[in-house]
Residue frames as a rotation matrix with the C-alpha (Angstrom) as fourth column:
UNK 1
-0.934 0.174 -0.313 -13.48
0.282 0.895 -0.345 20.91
0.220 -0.410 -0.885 -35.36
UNK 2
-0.335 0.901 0.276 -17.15
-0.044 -0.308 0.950 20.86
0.941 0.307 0.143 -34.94
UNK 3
-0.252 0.424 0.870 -19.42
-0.808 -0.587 0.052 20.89
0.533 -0.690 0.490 -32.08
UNK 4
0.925 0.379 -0.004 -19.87
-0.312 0.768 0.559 17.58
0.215 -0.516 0.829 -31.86
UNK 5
0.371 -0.875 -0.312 -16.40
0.612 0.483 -0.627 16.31
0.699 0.042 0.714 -32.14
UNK 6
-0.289 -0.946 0.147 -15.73
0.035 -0.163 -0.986 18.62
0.957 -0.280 0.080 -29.26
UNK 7
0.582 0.799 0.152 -18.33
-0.779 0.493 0.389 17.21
0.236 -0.345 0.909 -27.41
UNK 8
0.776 -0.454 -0.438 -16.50
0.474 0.878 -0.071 13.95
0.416 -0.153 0.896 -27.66
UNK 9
0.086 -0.952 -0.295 -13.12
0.409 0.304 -0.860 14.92
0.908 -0.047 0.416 -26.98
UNK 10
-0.417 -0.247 0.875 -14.21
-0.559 -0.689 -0.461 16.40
0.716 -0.682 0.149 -23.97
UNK 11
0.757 0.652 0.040 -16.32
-0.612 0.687 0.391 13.27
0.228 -0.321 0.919 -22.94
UNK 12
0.847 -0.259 -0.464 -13.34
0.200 0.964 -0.174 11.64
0.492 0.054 0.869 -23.37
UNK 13
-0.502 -0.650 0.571 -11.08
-0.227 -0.538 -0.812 14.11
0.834 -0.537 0.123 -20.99
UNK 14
-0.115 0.228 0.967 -13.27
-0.930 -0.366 -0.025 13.41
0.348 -0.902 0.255 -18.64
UNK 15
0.948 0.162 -0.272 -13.05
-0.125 0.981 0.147 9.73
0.291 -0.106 0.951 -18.71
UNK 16
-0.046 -0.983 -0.175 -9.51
0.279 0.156 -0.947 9.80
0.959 -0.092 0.268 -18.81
UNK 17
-0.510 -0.601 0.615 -9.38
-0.312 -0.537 -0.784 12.21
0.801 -0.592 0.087 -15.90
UNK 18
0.405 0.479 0.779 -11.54
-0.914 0.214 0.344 10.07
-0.002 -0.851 0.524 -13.56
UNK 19
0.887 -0.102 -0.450 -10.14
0.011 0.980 -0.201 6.87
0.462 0.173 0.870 -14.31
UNK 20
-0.228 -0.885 -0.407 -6.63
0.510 0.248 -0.823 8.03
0.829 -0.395 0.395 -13.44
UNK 21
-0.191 0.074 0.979 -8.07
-0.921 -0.358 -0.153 10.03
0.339 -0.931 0.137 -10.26
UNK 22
0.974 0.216 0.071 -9.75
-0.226 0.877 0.423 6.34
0.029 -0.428 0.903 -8.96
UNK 23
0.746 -0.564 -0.355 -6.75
0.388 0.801 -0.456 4.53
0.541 0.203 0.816 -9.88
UNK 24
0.038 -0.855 0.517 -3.95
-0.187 -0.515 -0.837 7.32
0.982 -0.065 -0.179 -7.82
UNK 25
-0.377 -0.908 -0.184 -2.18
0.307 0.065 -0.950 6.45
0.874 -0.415 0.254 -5.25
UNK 26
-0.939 -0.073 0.337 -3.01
-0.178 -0.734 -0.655 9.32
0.296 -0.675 0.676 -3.15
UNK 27
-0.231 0.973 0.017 -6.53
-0.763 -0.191 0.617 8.66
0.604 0.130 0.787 -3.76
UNK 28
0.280 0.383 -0.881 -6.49
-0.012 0.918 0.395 5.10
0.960 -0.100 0.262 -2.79
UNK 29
-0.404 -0.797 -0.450 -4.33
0.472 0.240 -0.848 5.97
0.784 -0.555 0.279 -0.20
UNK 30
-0.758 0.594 0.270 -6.85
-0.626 -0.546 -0.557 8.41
-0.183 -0.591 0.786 1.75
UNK 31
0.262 0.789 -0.555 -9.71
-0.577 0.589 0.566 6.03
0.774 0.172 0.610 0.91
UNK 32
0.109 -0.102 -0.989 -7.55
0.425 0.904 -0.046 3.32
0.898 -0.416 0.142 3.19
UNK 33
-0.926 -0.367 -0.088 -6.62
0.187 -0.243 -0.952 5.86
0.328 -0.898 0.293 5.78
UNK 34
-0.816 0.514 0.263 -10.31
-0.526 -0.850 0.029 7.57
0.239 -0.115 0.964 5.90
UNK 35
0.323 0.939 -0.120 -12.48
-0.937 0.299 -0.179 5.11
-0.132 0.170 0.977 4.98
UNK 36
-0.612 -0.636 0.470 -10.54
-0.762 0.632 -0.138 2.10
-0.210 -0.443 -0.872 5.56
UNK 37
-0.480 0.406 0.778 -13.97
-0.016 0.882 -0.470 -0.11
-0.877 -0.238 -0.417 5.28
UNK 38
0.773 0.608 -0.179 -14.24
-0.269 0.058 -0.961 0.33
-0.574 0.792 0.208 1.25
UNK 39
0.120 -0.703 -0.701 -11.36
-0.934 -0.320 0.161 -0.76
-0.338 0.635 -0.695 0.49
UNK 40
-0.594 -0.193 0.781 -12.34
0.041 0.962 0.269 -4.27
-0.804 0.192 -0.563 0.24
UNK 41
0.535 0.710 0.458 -14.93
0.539 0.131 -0.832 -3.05
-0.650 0.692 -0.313 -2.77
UNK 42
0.435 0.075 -0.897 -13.01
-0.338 -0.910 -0.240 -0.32
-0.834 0.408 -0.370 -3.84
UNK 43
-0.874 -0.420 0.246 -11.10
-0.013 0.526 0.851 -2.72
-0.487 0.740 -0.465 -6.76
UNK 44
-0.455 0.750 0.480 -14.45
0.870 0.489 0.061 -3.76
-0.189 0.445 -0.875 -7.99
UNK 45
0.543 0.710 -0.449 -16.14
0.503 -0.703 -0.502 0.01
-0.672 0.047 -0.739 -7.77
UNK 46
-0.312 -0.545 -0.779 -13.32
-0.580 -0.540 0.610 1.11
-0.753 0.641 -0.147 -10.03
UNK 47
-0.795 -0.008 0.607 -13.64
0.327 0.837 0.439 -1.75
-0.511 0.548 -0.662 -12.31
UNK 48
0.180 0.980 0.083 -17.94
0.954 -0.154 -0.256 -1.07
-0.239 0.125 -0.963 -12.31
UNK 49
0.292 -0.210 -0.933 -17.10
-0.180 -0.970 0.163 3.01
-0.939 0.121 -0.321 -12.87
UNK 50
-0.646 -0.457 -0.611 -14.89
-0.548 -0.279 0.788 2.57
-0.531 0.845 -0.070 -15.95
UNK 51
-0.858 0.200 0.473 -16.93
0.449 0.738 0.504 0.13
-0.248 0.645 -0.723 -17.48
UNK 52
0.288 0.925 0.247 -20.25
0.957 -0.269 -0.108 2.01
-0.033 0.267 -0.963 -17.27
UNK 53
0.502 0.141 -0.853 -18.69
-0.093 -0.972 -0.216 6.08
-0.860 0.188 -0.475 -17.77
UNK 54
-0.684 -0.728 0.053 -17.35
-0.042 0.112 0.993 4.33
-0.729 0.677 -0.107 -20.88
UNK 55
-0.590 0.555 0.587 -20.25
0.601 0.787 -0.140 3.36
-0.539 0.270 -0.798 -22.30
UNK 56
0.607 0.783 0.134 -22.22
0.632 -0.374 -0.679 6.31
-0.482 0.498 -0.721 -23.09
UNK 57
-0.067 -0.981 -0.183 -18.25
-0.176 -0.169 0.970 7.44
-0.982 0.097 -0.161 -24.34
UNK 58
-0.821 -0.311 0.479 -18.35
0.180 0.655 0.734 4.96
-0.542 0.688 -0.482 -26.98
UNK 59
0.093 0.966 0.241 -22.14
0.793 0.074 -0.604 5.70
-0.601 0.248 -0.760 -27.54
UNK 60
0.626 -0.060 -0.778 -21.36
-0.260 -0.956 -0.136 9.26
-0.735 0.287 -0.614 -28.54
UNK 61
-0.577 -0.813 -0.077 -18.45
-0.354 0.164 0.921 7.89
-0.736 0.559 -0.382 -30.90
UNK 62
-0.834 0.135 0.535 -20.99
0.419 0.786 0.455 6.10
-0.359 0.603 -0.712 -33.00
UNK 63
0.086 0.923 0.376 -23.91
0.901 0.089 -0.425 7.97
-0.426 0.375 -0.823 -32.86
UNK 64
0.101 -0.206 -0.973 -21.94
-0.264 -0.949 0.174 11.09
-0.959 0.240 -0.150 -34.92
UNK 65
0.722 0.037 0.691 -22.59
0.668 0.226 -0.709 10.74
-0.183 0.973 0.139 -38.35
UNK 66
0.315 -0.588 -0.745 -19.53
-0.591 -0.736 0.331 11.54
-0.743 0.335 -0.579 -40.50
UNK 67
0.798 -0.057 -0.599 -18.07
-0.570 0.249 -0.783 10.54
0.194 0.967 0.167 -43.50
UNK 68
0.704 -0.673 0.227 -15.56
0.424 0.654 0.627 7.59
-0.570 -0.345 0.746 -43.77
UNK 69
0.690 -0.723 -0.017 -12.24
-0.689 -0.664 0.292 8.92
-0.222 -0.190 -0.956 -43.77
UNK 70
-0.604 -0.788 -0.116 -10.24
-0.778 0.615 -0.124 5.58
0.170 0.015 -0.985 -44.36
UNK 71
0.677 0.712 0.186 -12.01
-0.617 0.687 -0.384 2.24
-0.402 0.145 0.904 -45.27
UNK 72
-0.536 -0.654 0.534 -9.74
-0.308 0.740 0.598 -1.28
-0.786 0.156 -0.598 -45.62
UNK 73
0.439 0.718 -0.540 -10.29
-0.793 0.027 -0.609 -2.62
-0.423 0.695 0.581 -48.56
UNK 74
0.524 -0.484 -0.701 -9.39
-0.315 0.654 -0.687 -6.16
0.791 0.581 0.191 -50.77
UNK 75
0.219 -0.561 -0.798 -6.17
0.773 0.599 -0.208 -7.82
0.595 -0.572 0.565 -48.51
UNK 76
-0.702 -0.560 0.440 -5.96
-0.024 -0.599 -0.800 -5.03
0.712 -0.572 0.407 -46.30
UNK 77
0.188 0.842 0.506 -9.45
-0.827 -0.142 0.543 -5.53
0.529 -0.521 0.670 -44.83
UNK 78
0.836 0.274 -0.475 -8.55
-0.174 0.954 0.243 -9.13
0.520 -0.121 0.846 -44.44
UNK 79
-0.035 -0.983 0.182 -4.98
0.335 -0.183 -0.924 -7.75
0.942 0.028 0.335 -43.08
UNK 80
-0.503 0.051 0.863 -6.65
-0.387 -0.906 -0.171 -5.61
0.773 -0.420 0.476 -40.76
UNK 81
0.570 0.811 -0.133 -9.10
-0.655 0.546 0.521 -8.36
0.495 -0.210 0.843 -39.54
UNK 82
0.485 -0.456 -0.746 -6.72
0.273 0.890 -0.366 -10.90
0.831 -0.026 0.556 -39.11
UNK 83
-0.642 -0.665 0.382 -4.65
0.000 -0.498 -0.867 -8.45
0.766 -0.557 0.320 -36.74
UNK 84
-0.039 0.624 0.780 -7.81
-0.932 -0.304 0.196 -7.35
0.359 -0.720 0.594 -35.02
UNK 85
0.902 0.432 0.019 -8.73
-0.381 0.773 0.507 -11.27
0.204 -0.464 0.862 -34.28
UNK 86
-0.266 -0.889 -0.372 -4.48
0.380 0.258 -0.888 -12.03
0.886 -0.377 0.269 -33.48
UNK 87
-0.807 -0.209 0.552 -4.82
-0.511 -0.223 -0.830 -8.99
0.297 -0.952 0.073 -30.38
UNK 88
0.086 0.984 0.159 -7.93
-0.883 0.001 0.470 -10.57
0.462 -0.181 0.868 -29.40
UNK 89
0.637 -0.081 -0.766 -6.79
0.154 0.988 0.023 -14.22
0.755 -0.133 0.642 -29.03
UNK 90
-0.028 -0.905 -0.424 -4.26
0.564 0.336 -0.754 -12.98
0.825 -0.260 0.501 -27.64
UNK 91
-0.519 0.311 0.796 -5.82
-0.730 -0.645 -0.224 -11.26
0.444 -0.698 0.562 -24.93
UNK 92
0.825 0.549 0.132 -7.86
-0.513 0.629 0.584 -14.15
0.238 -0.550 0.801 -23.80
UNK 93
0.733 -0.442 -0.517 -4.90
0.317 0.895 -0.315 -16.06
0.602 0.067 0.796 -23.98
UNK 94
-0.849 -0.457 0.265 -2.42
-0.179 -0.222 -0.958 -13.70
0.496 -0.862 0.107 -21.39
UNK 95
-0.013 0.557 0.831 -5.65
-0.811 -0.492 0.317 -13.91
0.585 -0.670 0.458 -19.07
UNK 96
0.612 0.005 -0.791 -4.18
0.037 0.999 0.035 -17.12
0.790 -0.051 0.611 -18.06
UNK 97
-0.383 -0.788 -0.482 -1.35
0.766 0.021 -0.643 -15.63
0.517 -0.615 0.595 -15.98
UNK 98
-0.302 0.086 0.949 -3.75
-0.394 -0.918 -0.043 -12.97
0.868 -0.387 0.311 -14.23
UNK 99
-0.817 0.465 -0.340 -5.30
0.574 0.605 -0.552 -13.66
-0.051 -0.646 -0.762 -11.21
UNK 100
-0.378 0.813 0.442 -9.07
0.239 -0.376 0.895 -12.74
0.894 0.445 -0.052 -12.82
UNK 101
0.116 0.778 -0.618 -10.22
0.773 0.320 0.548 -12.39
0.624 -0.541 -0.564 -9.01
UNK 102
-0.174 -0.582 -0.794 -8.02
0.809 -0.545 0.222 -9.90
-0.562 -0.604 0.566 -8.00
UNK 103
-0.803 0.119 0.583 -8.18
0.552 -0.220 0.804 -8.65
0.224 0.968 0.111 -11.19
UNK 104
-0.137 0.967 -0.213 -11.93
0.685 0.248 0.685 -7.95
0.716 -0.052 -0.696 -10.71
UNK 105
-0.485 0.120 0.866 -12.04
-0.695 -0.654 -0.298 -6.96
0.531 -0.747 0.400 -7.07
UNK 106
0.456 0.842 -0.287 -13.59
-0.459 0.499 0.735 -9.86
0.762 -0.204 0.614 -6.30
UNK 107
0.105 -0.628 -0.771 -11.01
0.581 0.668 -0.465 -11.23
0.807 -0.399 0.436 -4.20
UNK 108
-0.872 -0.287 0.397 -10.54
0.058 -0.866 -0.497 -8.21
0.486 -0.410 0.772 -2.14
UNK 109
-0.372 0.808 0.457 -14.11
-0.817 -0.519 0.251 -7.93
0.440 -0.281 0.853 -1.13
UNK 110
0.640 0.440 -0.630 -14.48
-0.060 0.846 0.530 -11.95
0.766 -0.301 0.568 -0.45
UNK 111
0.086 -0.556 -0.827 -11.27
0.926 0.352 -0.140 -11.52
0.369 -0.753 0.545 2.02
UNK 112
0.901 0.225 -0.371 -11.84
0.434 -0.502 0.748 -8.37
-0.018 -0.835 -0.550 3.47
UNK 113
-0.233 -0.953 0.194 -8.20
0.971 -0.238 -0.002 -7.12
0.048 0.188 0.981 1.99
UNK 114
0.853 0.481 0.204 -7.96
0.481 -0.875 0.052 -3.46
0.203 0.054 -0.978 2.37
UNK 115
-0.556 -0.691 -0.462 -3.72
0.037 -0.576 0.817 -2.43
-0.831 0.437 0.345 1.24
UNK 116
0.382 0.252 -0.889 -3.88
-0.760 -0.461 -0.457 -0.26
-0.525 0.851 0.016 -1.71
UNK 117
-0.597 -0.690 -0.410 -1.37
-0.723 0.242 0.647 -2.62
-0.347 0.683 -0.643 -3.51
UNK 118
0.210 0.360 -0.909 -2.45
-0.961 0.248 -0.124 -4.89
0.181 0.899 0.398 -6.45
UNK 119
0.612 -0.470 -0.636 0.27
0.011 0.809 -0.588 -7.49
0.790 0.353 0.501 -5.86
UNK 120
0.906 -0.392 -0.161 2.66
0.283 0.277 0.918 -9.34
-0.316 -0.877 0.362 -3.27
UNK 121
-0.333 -0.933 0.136 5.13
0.353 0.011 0.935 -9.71
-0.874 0.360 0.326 -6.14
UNK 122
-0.400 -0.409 -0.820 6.67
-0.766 -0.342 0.544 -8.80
-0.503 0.846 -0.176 -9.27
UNK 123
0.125 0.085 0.989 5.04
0.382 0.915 -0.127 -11.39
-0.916 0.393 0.082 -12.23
UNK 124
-0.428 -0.393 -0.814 6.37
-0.818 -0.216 0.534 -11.54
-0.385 0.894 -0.229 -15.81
UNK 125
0.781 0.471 0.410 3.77
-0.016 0.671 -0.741 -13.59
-0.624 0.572 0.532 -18.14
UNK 126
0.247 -0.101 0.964 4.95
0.713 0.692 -0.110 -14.83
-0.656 0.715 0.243 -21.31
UNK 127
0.413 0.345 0.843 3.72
0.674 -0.738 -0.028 -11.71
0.612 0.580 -0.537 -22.95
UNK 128
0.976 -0.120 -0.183 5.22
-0.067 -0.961 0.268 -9.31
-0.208 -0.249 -0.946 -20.57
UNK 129
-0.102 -0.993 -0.052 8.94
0.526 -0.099 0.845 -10.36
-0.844 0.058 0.533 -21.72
UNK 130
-0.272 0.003 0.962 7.97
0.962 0.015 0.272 -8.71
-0.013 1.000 -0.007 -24.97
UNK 131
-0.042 0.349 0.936 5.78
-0.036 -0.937 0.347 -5.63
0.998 -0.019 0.052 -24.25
UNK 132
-0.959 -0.283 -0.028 5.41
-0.007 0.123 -0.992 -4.21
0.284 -0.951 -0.120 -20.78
UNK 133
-0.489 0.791 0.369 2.09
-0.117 0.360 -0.926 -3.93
-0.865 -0.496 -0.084 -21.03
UNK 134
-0.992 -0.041 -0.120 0.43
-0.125 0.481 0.868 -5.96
0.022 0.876 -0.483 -23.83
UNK 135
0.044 0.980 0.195 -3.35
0.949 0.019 -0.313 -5.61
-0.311 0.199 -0.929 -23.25
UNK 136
0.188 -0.037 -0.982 -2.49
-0.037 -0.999 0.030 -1.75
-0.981 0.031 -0.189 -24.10
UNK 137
-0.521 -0.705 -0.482 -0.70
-0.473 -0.232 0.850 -3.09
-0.711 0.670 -0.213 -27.10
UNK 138
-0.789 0.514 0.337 -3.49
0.477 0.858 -0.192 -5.20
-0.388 0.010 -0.922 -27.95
UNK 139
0.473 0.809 -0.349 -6.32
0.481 -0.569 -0.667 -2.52
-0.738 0.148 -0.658 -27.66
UNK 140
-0.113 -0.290 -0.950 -3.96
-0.363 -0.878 0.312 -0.40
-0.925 0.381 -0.006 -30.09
UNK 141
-0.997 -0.059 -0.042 -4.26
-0.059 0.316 0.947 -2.77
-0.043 0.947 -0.318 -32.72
UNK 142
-0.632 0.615 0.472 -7.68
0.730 0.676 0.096 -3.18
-0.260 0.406 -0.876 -32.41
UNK 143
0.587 0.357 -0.727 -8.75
0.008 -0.900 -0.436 0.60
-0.810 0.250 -0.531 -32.49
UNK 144
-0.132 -0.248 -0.960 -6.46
-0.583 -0.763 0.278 1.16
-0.801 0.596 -0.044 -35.28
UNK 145
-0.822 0.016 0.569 -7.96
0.348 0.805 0.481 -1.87
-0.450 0.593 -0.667 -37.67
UNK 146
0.103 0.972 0.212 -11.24
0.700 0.080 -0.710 -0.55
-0.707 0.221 -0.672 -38.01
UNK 147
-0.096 0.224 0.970 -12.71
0.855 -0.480 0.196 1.93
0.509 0.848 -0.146 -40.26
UNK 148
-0.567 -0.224 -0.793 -12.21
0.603 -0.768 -0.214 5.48
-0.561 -0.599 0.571 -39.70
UNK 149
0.239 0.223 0.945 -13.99
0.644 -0.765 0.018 8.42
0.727 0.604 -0.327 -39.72
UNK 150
0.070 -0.621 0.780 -13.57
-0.273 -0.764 -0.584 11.77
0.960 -0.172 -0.223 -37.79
UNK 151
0.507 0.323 0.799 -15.41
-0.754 -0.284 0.593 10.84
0.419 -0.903 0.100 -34.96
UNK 152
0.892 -0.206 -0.403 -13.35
0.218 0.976 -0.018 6.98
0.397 -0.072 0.915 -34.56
UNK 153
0.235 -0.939 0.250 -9.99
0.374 -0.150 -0.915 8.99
0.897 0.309 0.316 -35.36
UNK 154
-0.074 -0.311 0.947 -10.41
-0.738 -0.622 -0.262 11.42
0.671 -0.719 -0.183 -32.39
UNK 155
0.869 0.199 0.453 -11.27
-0.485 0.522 0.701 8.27
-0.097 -0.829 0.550 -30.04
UNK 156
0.817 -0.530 -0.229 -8.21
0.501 0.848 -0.173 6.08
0.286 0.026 0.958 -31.56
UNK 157
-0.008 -0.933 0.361 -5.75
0.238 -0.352 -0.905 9.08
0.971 0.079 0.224 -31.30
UNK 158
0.139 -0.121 0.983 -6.90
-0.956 -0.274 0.101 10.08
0.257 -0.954 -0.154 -27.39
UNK 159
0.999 0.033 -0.004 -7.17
-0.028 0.901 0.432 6.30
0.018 -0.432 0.902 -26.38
UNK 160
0.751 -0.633 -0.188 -3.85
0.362 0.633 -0.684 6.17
0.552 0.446 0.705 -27.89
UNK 161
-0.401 -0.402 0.823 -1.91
-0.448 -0.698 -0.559 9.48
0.799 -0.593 0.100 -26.20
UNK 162
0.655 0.492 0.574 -4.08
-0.707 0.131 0.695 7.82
0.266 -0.861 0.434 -22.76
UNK 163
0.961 -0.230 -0.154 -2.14
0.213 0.970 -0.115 4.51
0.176 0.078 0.981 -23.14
UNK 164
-0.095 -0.936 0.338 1.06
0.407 -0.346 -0.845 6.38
0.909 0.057 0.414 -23.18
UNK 165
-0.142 0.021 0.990 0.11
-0.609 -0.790 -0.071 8.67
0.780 -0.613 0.125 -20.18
UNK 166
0.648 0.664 0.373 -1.83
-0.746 0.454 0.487 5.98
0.154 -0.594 0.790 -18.65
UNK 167
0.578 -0.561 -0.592 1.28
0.362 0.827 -0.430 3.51
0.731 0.035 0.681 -19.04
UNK 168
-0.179 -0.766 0.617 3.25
0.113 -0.639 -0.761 5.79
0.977 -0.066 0.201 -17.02
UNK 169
0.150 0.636 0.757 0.96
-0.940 -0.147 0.309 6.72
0.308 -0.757 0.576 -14.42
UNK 170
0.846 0.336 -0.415 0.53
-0.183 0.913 0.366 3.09
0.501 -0.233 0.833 -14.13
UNK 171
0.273 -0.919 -0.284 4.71
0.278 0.359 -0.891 2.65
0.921 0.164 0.354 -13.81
UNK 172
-0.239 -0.255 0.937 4.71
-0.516 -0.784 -0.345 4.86
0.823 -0.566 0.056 -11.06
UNK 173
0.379 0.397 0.836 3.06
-0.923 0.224 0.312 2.75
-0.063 -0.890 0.451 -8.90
UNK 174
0.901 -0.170 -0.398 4.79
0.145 0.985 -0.094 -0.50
0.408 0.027 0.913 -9.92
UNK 175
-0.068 -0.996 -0.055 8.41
0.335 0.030 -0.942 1.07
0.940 -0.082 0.332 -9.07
UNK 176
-0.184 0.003 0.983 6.72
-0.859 -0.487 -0.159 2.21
0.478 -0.873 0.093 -5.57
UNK 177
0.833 0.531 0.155 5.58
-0.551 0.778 0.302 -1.69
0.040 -0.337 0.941 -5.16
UNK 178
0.878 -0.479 0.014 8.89
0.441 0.795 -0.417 -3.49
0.188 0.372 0.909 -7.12
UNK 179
0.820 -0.492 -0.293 11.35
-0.243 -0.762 0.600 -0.71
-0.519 -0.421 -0.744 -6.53
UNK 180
-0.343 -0.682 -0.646 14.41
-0.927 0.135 0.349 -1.69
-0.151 0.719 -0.678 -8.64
UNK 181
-0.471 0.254 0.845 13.16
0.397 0.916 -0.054 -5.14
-0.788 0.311 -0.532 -9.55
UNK 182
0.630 0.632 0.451 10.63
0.728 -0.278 -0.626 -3.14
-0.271 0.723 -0.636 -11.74
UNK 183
0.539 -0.561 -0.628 13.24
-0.603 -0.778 0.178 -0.61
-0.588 0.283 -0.758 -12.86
UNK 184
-0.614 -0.788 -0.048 15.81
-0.474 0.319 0.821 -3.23
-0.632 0.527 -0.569 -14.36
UNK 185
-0.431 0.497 0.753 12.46
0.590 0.787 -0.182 -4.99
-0.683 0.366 -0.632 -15.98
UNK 186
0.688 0.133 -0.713 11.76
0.248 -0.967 0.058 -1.58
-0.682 -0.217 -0.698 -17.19
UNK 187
0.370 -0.695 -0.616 15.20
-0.752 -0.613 0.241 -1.05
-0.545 0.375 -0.750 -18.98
UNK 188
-0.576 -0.813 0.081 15.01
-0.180 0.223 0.958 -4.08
-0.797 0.537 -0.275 -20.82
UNK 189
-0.483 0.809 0.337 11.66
0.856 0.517 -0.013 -4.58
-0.185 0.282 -0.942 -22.21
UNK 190
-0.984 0.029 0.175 10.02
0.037 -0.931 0.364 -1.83
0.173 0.365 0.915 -24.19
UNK 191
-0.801 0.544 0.250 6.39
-0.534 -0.461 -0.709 -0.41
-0.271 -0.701 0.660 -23.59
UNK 192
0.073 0.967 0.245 3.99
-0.417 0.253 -0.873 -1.09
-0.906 -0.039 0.421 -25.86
UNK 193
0.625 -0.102 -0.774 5.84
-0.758 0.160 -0.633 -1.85
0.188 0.982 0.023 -29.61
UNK 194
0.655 -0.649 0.387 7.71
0.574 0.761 0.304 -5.01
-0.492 0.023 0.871 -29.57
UNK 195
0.657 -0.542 -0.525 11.27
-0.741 -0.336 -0.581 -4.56
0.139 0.771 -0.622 -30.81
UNK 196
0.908 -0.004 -0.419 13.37
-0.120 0.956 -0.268 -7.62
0.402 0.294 0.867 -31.69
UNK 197
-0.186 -0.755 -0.629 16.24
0.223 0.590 -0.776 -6.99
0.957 -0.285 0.059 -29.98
UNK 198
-0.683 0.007 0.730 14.42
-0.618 -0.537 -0.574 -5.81
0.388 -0.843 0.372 -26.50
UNK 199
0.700 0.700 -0.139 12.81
-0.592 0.678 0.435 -8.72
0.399 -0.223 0.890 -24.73
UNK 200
-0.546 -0.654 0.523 13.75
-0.836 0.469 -0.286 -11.71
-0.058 -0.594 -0.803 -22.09
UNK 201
-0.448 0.108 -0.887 14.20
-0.322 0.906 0.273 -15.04
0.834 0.408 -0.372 -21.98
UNK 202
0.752 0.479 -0.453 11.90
0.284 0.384 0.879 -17.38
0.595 -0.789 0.152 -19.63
UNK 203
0.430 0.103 -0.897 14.64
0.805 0.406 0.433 -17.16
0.408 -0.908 0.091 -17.08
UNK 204
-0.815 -0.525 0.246 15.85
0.342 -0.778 -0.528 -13.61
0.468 -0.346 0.813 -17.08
UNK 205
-0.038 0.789 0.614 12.47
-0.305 -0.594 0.745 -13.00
0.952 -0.159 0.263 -16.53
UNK 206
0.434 0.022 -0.900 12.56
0.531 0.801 0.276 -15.54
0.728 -0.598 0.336 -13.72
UNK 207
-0.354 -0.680 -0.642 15.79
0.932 -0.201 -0.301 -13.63
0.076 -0.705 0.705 -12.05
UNK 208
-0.661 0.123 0.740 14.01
-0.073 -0.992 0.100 -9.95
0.747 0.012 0.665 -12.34
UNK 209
0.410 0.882 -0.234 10.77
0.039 0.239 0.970 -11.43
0.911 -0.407 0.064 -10.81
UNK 210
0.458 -0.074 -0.886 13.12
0.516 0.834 0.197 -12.58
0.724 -0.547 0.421 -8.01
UNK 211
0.883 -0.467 -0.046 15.10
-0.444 -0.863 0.242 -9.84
-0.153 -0.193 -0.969 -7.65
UNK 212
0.148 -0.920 0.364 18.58
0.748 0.345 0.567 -12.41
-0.647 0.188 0.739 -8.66
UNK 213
0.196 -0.350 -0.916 21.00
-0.730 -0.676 0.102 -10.40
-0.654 0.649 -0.389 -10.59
């Protein structure tokens, strides 16, 4: 591996490893005891953090010149495309069942909220009876459509291994919010691959949300 390419993959350890510090528990959790008055921003300063220590991330990914490694061609380009504009659509289209304000931080900072937690309750979209978390499954298709070369490959394979870690990490804190509600939603509904016989209907989801058996 060259110098640059380990350049990147260390740019891109160190994104990882600040994103999940912001986002832990513990962290958030001494922020509310300590500092108690950022925790209405502190949604929105994460949010503003990842978005802008990504950036010069992605910059570095692009501005390494390397040879293409893997290039769609004929009905695979148009195979690959077609996928890439499916996770898309379908990403605007779950952003119907978020609440974009919360989402944000904006809410949090317009009401002065300041629990760590995300959520009152448990919600199951459409999309989550299928994947547990489908904007993860989303971004995977759309990093792995494009054209590769070395420097793309190392960004699609760490994004990917993140998503996995980062799904976890994430889980942890839903089964400390849902406690078994998110455990039995959990054991039927796989992570990020659909599989056809793992997935619920509108109203099992309904009875997990609720906590009915």
């Amino acid at each position: 591996m060259n110098v640059d390419l380990l350049i990147l993959l260390a740019a891109w350890l160190a994104y990882f490893g600040l994103h999940s510090l912001l986002a832990a528990l513990p962290v958030k959790r001494w922020v509310a005891k300590h500092r108690a008055h950022w925790m209405p921003g502190y949604r929105l300063m994460f949010n503003s953090v990842a978005v802008l220590a990504v950036m010069p991330v992605l910059w570095l990914t692009h501005s390494i010149d390397a040879p293409s490694l893997w290039r769609w061609e004929g009905w695979q380009r148009w195979l690959a495309e077609g996928l890439a504009l499916f996770a898309i659509t379908g990403f605007l289209w779950s952003t119907r069942w978020y609440d974009g304000g919360e989402f944000l931080g904006l809410r949090q900072l317009r009401e002065g909220v300041r629990t760590v937690e995300d959520q009152e309750r448990l919600h199951i979209s459409p999309l989550h009876r299928f994947v547990r978390h489908p904007w993860y499954s989303f971004g995977l298709v759309l990093i792995w459509t494009r054209e590769l070369n070395a420097p793309w490959l190392l960004t699609a394979v760490a994004i990917s291994v993140y998503f996995v870690i980062g799904s976890r990490l994430e889980e942890a804190k839903l089964i400390e919010y849902h406690g078994e509600a998110y455990r039995r939603y959990r054991a039927r509904v796989p992570a990020l691959i659909p599989l056809p016989w793992r997935w619920l209907s509108a109203r099992e989801a309904d009875d997990i949300a609720a906590g009915r058996d």
